[in-house]
mmCIF file of the N, C-alpha and C atoms, coordinates in Angstrom:
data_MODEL
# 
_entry.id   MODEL 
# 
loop_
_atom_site.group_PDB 
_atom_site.id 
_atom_site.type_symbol 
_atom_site.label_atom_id 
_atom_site.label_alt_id 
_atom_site.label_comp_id 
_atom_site.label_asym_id 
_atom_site.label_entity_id 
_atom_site.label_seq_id 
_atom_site.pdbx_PDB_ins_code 
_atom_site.Cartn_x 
_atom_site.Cartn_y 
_atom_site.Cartn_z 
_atom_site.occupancy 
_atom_site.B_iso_or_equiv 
_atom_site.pdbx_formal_charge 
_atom_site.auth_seq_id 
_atom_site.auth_comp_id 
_atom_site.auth_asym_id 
_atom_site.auth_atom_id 
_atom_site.pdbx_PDB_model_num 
ATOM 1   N N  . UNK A 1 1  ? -34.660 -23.730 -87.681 1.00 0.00 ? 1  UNK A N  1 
ATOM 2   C CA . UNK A 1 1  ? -34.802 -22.527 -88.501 1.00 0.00 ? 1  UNK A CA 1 
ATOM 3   C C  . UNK A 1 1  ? -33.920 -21.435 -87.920 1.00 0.00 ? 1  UNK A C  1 
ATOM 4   N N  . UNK A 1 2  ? -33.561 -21.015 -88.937 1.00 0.00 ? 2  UNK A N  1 
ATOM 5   C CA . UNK A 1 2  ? -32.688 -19.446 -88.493 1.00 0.00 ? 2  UNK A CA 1 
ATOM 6   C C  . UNK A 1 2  ? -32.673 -18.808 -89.076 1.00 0.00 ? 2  UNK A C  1 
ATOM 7   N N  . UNK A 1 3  ? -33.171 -17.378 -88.021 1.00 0.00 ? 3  UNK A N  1 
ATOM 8   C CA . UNK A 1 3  ? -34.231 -15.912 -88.779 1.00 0.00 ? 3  UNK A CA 1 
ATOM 9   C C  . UNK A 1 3  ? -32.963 -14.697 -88.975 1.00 0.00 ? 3  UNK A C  1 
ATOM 10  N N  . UNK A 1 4  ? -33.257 -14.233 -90.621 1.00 0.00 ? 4  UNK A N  1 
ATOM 11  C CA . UNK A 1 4  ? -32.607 -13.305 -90.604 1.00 0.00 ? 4  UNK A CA 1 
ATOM 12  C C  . UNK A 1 4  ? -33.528 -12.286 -90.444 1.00 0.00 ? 4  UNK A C  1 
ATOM 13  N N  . UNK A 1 5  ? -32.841 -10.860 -91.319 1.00 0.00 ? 5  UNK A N  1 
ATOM 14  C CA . UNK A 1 5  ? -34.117 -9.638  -91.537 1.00 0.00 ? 5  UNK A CA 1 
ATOM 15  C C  . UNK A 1 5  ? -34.448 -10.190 -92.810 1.00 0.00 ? 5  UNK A C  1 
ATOM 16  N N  . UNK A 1 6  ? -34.471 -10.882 -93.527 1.00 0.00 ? 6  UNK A N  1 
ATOM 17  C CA . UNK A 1 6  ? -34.594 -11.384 -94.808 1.00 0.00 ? 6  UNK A CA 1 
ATOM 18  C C  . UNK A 1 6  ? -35.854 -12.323 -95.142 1.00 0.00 ? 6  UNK A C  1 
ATOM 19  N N  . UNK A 1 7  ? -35.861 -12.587 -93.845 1.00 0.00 ? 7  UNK A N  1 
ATOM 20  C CA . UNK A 1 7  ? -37.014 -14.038 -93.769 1.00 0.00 ? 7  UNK A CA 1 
ATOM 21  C C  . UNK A 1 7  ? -38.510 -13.627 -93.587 1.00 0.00 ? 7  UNK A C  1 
ATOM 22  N N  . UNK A 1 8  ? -39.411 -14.253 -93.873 1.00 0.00 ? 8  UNK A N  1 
ATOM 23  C CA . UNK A 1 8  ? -40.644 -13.837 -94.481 1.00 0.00 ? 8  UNK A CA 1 
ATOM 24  C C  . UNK A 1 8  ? -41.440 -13.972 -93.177 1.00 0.00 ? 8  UNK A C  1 
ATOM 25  N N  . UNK A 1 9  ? -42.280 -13.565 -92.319 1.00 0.00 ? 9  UNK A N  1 
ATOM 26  C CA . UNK A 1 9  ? -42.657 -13.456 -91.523 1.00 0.00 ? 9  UNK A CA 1 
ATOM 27  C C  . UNK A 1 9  ? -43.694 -14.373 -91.809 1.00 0.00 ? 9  UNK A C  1 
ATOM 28  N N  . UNK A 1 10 ? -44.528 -14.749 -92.510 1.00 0.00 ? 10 UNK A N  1 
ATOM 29  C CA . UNK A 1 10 ? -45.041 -16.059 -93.030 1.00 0.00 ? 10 UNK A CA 1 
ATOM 30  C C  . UNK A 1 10 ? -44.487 -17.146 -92.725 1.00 0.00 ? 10 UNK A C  1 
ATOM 31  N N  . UNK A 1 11 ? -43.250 -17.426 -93.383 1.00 0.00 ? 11 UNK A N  1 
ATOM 32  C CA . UNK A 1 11 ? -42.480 -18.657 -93.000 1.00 0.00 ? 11 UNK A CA 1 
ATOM 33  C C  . UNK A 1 11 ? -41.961 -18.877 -91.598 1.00 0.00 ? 11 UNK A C  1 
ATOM 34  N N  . UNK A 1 12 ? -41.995 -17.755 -90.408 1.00 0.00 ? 12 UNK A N  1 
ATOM 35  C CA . UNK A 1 12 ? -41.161 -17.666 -88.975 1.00 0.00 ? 12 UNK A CA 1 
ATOM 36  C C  . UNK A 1 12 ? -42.479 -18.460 -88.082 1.00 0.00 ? 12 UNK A C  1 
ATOM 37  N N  . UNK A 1 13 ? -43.915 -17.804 -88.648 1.00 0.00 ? 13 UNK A N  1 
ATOM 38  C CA . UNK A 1 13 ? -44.802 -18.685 -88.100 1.00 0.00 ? 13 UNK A CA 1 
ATOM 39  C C  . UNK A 1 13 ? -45.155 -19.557 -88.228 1.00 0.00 ? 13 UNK A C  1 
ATOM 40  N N  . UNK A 1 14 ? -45.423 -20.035 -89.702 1.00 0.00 ? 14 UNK A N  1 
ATOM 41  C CA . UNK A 1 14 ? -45.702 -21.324 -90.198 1.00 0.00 ? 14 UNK A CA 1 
ATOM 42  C C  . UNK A 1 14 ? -44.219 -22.257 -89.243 1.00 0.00 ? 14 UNK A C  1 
ATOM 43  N N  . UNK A 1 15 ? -43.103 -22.044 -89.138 1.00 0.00 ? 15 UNK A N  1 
ATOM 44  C CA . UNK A 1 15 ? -42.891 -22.829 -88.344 1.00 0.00 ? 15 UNK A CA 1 
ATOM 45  C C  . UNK A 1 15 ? -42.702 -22.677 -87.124 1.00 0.00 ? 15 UNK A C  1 
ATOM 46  N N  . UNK A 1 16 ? -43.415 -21.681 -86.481 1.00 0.00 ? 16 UNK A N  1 
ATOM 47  C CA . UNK A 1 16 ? -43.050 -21.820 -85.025 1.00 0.00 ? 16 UNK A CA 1 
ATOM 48  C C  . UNK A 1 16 ? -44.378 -20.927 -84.411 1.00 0.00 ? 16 UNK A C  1 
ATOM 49  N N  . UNK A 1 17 ? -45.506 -20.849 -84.478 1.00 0.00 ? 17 UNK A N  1 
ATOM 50  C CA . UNK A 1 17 ? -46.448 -20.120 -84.391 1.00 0.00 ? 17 UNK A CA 1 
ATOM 51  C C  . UNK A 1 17 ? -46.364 -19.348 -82.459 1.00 0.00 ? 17 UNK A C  1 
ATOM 52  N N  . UNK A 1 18 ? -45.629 -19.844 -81.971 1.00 0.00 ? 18 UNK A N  1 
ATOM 53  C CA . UNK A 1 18 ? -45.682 -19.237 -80.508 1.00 0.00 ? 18 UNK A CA 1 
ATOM 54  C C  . UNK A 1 18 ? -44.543 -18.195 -80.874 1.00 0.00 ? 18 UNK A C  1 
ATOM 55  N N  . UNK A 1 19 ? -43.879 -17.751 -81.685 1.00 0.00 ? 19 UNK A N  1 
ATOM 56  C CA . UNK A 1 19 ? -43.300 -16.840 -82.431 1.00 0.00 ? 19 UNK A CA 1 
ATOM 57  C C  . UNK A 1 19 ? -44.530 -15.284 -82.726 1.00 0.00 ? 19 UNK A C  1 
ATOM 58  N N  . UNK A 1 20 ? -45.738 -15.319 -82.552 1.00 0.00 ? 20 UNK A N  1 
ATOM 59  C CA . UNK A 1 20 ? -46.713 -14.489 -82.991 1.00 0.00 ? 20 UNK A CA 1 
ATOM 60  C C  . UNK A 1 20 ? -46.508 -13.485 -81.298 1.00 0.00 ? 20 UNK A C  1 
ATOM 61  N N  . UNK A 1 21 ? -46.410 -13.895 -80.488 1.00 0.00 ? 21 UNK A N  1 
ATOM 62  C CA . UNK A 1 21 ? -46.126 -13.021 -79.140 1.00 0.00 ? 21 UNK A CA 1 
ATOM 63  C C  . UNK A 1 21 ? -44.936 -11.567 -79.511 1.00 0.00 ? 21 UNK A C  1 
ATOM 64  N N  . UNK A 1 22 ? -43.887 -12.203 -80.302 1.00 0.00 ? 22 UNK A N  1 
ATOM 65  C CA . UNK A 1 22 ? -43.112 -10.897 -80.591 1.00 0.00 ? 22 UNK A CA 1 
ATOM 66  C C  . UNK A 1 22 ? -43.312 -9.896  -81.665 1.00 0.00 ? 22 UNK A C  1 
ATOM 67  N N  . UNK A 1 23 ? -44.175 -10.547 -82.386 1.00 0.00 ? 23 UNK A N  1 
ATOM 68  C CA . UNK A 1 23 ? -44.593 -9.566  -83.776 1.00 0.00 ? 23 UNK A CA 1 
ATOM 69  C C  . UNK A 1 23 ? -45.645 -8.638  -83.142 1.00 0.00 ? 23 UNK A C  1 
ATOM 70  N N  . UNK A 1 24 ? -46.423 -9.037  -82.205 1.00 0.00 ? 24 UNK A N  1 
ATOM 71  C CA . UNK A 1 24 ? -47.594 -8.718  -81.333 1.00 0.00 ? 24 UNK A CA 1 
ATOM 72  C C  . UNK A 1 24 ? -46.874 -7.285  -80.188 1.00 0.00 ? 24 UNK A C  1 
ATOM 73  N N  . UNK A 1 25 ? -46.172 -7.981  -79.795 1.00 0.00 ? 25 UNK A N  1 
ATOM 74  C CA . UNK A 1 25 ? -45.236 -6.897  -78.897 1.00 0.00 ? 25 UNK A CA 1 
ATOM 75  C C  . UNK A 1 25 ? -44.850 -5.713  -79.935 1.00 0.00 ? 25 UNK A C  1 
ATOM 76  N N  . UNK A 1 26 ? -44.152 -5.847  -80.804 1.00 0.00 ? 26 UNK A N  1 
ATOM 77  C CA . UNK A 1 26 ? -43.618 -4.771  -81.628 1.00 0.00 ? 26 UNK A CA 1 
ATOM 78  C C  . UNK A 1 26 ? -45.032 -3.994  -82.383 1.00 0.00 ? 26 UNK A C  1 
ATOM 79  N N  . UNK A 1 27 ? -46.007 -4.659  -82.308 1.00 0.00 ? 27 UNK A N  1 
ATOM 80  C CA . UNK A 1 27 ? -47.866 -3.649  -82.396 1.00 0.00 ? 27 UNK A CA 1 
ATOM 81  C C  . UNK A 1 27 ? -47.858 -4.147  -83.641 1.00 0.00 ? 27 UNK A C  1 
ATOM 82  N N  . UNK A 1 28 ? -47.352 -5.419  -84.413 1.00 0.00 ? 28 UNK A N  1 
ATOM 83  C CA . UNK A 1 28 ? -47.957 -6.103  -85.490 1.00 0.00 ? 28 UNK A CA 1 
ATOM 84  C C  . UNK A 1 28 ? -48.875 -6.779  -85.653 1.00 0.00 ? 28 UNK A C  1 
ATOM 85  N N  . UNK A 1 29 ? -50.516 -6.386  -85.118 1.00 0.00 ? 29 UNK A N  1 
ATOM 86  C CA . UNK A 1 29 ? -51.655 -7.029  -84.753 1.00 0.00 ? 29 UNK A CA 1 
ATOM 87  C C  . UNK A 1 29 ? -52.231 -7.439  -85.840 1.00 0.00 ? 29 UNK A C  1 
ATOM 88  N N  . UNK A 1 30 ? -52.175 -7.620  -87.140 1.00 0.00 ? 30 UNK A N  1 
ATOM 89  C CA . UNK A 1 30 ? -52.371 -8.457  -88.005 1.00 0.00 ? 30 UNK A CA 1 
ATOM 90  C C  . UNK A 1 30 ? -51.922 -9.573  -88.752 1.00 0.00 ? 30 UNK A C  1 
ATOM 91  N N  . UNK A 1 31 ? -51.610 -10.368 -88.250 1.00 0.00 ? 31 UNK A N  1 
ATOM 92  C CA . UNK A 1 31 ? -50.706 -11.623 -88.404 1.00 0.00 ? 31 UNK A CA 1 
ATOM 93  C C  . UNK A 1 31 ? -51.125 -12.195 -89.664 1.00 0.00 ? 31 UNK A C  1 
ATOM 94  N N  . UNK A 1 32 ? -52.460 -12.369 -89.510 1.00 0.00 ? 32 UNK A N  1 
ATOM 95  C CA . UNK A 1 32 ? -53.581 -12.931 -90.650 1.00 0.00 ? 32 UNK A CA 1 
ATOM 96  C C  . UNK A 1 32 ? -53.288 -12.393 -92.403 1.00 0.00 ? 32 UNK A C  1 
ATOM 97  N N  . UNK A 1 33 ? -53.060 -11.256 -91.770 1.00 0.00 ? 33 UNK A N  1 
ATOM 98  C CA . UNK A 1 33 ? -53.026 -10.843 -93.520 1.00 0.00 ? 33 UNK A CA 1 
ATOM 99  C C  . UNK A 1 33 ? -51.927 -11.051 -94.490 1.00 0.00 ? 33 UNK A C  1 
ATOM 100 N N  . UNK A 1 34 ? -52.591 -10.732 -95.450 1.00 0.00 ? 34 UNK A N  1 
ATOM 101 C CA . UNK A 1 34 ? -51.519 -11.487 -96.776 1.00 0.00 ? 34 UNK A CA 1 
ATOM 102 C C  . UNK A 1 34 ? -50.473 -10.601 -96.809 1.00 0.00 ? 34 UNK A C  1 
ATOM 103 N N  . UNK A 1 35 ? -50.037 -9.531  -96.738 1.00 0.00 ? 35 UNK A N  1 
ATOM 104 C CA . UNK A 1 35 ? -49.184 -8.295  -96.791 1.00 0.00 ? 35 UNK A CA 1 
ATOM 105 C C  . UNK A 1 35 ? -48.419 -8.897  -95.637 1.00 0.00 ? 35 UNK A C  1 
ATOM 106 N N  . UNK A 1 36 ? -48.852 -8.893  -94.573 1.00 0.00 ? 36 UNK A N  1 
ATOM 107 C CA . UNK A 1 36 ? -48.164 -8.922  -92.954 1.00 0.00 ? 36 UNK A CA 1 
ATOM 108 C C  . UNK A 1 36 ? -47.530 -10.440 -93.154 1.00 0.00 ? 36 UNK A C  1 
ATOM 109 N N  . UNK A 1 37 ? -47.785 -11.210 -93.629 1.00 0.00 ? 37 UNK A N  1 
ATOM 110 C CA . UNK A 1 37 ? -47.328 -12.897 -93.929 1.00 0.00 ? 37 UNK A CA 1 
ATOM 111 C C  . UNK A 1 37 ? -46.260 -12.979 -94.898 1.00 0.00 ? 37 UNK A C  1 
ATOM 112 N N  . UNK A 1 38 ? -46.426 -11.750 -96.213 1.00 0.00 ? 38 UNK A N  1 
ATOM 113 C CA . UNK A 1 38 ? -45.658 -12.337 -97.150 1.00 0.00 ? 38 UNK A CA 1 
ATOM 114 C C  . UNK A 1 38 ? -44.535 -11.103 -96.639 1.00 0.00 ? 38 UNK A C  1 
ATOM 115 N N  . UNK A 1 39 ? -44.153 -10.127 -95.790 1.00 0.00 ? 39 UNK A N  1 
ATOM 116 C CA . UNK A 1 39 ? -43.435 -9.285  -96.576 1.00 0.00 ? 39 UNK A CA 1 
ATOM 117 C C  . UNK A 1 39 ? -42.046 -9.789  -95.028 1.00 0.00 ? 39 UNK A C  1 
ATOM 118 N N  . UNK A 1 40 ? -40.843 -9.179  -95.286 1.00 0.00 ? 40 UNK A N  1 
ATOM 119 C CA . UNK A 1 40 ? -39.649 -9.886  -94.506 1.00 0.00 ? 40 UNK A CA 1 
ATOM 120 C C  . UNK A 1 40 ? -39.808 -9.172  -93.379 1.00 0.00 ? 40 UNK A C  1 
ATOM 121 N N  . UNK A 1 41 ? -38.877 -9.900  -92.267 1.00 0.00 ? 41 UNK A N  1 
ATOM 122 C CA . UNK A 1 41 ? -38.861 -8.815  -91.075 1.00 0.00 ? 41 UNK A CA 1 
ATOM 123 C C  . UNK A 1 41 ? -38.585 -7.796  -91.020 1.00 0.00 ? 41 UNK A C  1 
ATOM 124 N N  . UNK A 1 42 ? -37.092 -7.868  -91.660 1.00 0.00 ? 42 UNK A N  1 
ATOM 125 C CA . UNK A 1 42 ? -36.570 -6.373  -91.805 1.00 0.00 ? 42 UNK A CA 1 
ATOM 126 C C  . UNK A 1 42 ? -37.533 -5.211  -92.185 1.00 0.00 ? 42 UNK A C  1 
ATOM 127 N N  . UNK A 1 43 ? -38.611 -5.404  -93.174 1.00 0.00 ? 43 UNK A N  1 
ATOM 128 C CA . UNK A 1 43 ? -39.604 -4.865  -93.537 1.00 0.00 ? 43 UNK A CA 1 
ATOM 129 C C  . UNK A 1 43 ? -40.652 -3.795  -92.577 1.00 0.00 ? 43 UNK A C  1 
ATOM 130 N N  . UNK A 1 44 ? -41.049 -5.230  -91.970 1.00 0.00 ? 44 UNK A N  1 
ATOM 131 C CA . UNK A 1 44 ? -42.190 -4.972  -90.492 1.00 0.00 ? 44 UNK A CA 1 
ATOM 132 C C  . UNK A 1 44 ? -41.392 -4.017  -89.727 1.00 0.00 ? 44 UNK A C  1 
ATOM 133 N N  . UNK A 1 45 ? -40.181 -4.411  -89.368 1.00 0.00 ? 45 UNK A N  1 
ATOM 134 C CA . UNK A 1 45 ? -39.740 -4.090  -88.207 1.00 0.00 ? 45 UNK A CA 1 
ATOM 135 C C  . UNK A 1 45 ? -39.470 -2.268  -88.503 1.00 0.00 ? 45 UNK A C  1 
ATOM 136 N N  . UNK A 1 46 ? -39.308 -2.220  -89.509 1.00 0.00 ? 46 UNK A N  1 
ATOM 137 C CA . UNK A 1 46 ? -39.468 -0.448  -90.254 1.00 0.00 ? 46 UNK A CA 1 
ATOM 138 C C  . UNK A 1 46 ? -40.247 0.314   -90.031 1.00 0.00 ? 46 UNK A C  1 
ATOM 139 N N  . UNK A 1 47 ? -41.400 -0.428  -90.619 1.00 0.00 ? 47 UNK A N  1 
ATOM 140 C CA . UNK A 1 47 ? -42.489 -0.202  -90.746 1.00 0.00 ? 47 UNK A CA 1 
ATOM 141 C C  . UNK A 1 47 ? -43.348 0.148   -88.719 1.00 0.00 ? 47 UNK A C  1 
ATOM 142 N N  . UNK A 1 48 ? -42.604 -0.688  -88.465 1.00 0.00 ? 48 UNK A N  1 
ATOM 143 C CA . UNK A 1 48 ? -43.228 -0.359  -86.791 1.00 0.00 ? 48 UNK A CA 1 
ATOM 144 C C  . UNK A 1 48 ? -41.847 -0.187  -85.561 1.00 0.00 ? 48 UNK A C  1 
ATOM 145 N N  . UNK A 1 49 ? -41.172 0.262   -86.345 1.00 0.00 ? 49 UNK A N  1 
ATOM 146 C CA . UNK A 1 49 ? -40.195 1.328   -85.549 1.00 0.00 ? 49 UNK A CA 1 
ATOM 147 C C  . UNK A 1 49 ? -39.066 0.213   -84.822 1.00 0.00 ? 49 UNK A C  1 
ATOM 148 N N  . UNK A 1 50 ? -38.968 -0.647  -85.254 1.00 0.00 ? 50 UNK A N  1 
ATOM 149 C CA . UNK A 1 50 ? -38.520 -1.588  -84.276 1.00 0.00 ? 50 UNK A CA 1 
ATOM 150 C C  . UNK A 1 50 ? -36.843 -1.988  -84.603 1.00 0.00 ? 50 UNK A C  1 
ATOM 151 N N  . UNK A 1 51 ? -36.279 -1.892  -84.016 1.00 0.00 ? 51 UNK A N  1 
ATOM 152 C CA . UNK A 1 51 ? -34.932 -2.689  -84.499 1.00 0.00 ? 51 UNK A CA 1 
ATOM 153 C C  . UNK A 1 51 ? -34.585 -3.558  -84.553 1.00 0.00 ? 51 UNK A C  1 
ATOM 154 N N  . UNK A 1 52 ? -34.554 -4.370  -85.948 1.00 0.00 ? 52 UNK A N  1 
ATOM 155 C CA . UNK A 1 52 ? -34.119 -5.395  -86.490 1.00 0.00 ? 52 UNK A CA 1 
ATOM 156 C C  . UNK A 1 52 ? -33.590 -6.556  -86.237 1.00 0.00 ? 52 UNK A C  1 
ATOM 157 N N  . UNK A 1 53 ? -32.107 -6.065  -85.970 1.00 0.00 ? 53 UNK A N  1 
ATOM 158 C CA . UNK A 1 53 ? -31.190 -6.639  -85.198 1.00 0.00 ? 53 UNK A CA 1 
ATOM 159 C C  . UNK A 1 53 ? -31.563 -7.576  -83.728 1.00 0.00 ? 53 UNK A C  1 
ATOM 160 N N  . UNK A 1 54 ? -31.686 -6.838  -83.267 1.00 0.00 ? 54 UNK A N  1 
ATOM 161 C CA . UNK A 1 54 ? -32.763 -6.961  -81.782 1.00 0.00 ? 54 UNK A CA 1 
ATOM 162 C C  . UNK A 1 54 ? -33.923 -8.330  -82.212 1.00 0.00 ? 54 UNK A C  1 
ATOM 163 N N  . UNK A 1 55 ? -34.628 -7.835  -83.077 1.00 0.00 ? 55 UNK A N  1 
ATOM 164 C CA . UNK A 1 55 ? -36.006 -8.407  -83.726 1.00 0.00 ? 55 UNK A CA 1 
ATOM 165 C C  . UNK A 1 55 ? -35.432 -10.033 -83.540 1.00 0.00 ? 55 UNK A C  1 
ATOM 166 N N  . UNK A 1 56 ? -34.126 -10.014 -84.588 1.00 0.00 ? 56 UNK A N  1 
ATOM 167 C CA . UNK A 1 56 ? -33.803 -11.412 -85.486 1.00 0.00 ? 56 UNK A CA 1 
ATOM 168 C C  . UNK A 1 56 ? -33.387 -12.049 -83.868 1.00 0.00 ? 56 UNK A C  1 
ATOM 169 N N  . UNK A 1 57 ? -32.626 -11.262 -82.668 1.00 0.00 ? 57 UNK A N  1 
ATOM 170 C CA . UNK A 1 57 ? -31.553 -12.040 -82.073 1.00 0.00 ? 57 UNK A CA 1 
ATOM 171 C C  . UNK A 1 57 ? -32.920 -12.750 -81.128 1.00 0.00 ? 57 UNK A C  1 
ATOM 172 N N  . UNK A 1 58 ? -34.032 -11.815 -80.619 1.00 0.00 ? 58 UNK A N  1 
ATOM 173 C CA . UNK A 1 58 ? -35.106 -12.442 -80.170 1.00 0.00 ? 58 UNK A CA 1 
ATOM 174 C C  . UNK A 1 58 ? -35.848 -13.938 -80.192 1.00 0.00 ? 58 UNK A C  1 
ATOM 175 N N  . UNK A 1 59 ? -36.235 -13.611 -81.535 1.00 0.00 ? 59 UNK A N  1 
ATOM 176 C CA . UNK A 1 59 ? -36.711 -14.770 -82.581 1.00 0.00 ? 59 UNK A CA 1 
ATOM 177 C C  . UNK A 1 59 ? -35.310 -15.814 -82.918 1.00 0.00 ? 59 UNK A C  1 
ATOM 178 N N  . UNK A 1 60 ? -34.653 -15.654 -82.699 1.00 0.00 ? 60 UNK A N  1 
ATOM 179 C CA . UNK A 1 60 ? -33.493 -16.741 -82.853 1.00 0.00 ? 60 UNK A CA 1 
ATOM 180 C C  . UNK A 1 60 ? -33.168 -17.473 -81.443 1.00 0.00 ? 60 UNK A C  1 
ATOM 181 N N  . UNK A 1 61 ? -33.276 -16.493 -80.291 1.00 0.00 ? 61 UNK A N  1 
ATOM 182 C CA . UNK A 1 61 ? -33.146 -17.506 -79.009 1.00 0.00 ? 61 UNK A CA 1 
ATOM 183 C C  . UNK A 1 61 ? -34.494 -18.004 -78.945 1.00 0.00 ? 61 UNK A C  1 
ATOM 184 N N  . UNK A 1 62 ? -35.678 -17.880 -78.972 1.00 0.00 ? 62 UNK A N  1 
ATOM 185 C CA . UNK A 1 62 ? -37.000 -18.334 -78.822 1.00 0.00 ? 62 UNK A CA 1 
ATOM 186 C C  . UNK A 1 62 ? -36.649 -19.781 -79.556 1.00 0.00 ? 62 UNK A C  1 
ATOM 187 N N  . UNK A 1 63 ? -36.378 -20.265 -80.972 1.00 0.00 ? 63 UNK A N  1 
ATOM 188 C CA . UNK A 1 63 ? -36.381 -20.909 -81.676 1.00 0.00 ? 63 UNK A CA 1 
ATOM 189 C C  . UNK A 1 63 ? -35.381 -22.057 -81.425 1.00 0.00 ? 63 UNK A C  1 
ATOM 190 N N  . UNK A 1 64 ? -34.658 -21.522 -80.557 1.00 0.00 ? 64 UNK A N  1 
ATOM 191 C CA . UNK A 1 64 ? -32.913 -22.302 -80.078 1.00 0.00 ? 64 UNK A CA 1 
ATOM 192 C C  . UNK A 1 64 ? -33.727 -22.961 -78.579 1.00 0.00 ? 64 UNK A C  1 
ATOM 193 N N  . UNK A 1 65 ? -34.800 -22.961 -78.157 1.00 0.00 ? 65 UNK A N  1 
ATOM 194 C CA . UNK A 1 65 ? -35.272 -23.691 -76.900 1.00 0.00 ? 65 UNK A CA 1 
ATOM 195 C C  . UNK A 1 65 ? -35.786 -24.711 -77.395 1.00 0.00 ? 65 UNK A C  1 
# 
């Protein structure tokens, strides 16, 4: 898998659920919910101050181990 800001934060866990540590870090403590699952990173990462860029390159080396 390879995460843009585009990609649904739903789909980053459904396949990689040890992926929930960085959404957690950036203070996205609701993983569970339907809003927090369906909406993209780029989204979240707005929404909780976070930069993007940064976000995707994170979640892309995690996923590359």
């Amino acid at each position: 898998m390879i995460v843009t800001k585009e990609t649904c934060i739903g789909d980053i866990l459904d396949f990689d659920r040890t992926t929930a540590v960085y959404f957690l870090e950036m203070g996205m403590h609701c993983l569970g919910c339907p809003s927090a699952r369906g909406e993209s990173l780029a989204d979240a990462c707005a929404v909780h101050g976070v930069d993007a860029d940064e976000m995707v390159e994170k979640l892309n080396k995690h996923l590359a181990k």
